[in-house]
C-alpha positions, -999 to 999 in steps of 0.1 A, spaced: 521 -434 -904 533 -463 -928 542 -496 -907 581 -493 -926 582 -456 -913 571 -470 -880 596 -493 -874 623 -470 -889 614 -449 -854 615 -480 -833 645 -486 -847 661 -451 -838 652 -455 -803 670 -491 -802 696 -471 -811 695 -440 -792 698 -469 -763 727 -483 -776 747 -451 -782 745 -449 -820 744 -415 -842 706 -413 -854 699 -398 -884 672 -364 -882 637 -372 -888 620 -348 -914 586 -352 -902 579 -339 -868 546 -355 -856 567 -389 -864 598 -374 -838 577 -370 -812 557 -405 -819 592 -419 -818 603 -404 -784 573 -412 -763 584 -444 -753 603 -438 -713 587 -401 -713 570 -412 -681 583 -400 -645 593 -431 -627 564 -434 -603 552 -466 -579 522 -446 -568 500 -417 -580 475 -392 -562 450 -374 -572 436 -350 -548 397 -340 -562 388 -302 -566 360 -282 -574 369 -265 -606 383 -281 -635 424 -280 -647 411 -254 -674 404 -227 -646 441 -237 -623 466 -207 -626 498 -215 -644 517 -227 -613 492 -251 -592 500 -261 -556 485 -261 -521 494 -273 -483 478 -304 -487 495 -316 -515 530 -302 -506 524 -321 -470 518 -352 -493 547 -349 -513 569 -351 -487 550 -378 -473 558 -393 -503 593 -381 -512 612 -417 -503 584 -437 -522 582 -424 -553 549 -412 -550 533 -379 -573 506 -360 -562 483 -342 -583 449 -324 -585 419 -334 -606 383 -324 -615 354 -346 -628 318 -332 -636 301 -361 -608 338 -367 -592 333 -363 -551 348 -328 -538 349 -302 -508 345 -263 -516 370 -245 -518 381 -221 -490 384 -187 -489 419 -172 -495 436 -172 -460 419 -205 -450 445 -224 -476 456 -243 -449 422 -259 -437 414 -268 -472 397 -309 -469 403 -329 -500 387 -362 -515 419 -385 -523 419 -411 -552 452 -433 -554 469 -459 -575 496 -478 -569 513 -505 -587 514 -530 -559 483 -531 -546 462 -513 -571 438 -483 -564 429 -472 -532 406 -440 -518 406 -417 -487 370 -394 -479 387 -368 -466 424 -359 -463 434 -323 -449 465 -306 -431 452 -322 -396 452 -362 -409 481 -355 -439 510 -377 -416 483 -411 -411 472 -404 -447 509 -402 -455 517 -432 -437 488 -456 -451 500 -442 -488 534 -457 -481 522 -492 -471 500 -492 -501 530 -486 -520 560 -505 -503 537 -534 -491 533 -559 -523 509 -584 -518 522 -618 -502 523 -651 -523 534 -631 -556 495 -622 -559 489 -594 -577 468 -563 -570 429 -574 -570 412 -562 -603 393 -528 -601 358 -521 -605 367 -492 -628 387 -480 -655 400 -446 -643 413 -423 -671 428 -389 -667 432 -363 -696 458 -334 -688 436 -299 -699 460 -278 -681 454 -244 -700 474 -219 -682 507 -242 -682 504 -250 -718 478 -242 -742 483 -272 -761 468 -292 -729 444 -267 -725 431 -273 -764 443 -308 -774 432 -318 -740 398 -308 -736 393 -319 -774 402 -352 -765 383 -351 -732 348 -339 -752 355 -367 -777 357 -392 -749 327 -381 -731 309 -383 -764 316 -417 -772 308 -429 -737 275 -416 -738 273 -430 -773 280 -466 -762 262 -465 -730 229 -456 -749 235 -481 -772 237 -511 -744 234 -499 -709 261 -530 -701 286 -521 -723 318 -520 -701 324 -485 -712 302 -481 -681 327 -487 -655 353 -457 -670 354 -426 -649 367 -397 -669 385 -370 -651 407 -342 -660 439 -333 -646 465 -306 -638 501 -307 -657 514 -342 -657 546 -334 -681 550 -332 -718 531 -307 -731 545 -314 -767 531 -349 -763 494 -337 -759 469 -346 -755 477 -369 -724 457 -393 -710 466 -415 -679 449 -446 -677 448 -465 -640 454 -486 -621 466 -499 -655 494 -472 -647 496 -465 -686 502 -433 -702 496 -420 -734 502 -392 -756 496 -376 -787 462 -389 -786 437 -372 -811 401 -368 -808 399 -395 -836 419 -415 -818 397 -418 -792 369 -447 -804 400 -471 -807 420 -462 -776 386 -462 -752 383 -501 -771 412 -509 -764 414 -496 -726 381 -514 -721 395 -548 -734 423 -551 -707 423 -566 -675 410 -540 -651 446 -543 -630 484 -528 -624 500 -538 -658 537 -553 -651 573 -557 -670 556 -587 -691 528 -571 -702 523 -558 -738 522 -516 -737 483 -505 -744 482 -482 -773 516 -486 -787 509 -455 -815 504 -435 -778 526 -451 -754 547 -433 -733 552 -457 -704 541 -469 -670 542 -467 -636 560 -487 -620 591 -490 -645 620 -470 -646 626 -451 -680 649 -477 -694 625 -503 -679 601 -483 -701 617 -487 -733 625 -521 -730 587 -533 -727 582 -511 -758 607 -523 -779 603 -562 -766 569 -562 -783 573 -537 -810 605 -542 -828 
């Protein structure tokens, strides 16, 4: 896309904000570039419950006790709760159908005030103390106006979601093989290259299957979408390059040719950062 074709897009999102007519776009893949900004759930705190078979192989309509207990755990926090899969990612078997409801999870969470934090086990027997200790780690900032400690790793999350929407399901796992390609490529070229400390994971339907492929990046708490599988080389650079951290309202979107939003922010909030530093 041409930077004056570019800003022509910014441009009618500025003024979809304002309430002003906006002219149609010929050019589809340049539509959807230009709605991604404030496509992203408002969300101070994401789950990821870890499971033994990957998004490609989840029916169409993915749920279980443990993560509907969760949600409601979560409902006055703004917290989402999801599942994902990871070739070395930690994980309990799955249980026989009946046994649903003794099913144990490995719990990966992120939270934009006090960055990412993990549980070994969570299951229907510990779901209200896992529920509670979620909350604090979302409604408890840190004292002082600290911010949340920087991570050890860079945890990004591609949506390959097949049975909800095939364009997960094949954009996804494109982008997914591209990333775990390019990883292995840099880490046998220097076996310090901060590419080591990304986990790659893929997850169940995060919304937006027109905007795929979609990759969540935390605890930056950044989203992206349309990415390519020639995208990837520049977007795993510039993840890599960033403070390892919840990003805030003052820092500049990662990706902006991909950015949808981030957590934390509401979807006006969203569009605001965007068009601060873009426009």
């Amino acid at each position: 896309m041409t930077s004056f074709s570019w800003r022509s897009s910014l441009r009618r999102i500025a003024h979809q904000k304002r309430g002003f007519a906006v002219l149609p776009t010929t050019n589809h893949s340049e539509t959807l570039r230009a709605e991604l900004p404030g496509t992203v759930p408002p969300h101070k705190c994401y789950i990821f419950l870890h499971t033994p078979n990957p998004p490609s192989t989840y029916p169409a309509k993915f749920s279980a006790p443990v993560q509907r207990a969760l949600l409601r755990e979560m409902m006055t926090t703004g917290g989402s709760v999801n599942f994902c899969w990871s070739e070395s990612g930690p994980l309990y078997p799955l249980r026989p159908q009946g046994e649903e409801e003794m099913q144990e999870y490995y719990l990966t969470a992120f939270s934009n005030a006090r960055g990412k934090i993990e549980v070994p086990v969570v299951s229907m027997k510990n779901v209200a103390e896992v529920g509670s200790k979620l909350r604090e780690h979302t409604d408890s900032p840190l004292s002082g106006g600290t911010e949340a400690p920087v991570s050890d790793d860079i945890h990004v999350y591609v949506c390959t979601h097949m049975a909800r929407d095939c364009r997960c399901g094949n954009t996804g796992s494109a982008v997914v093989n591209a990333l775990r390609e390019e990883l292995c490529r840099r880490r046998d070229l220097d076996h310090r290259d901060p590419s080591t400390r990304v986990r790659l994971a893929e997850t169940a339907h995060v919304g937006g299957h027109k905007y795929a492929g979609n990759v969540l990046v935390y605890p930056h708490g950044e989203w992206l979408g349309l990415v390519q599988p020639e995208d990837v080389p520049n977007v795993l650079e510039t993840i890599i390059s960033k403070p390892i951290r919840p990003l805030n309202v003052d820092d500049e979107p990662i990706c902006p040719p991909h950015w949808r939003g981030r957590m934390g922010l509401s979807k006006e909030a969203q569009v605001e950062v965007f068009t601060r530093y873009r426009v």
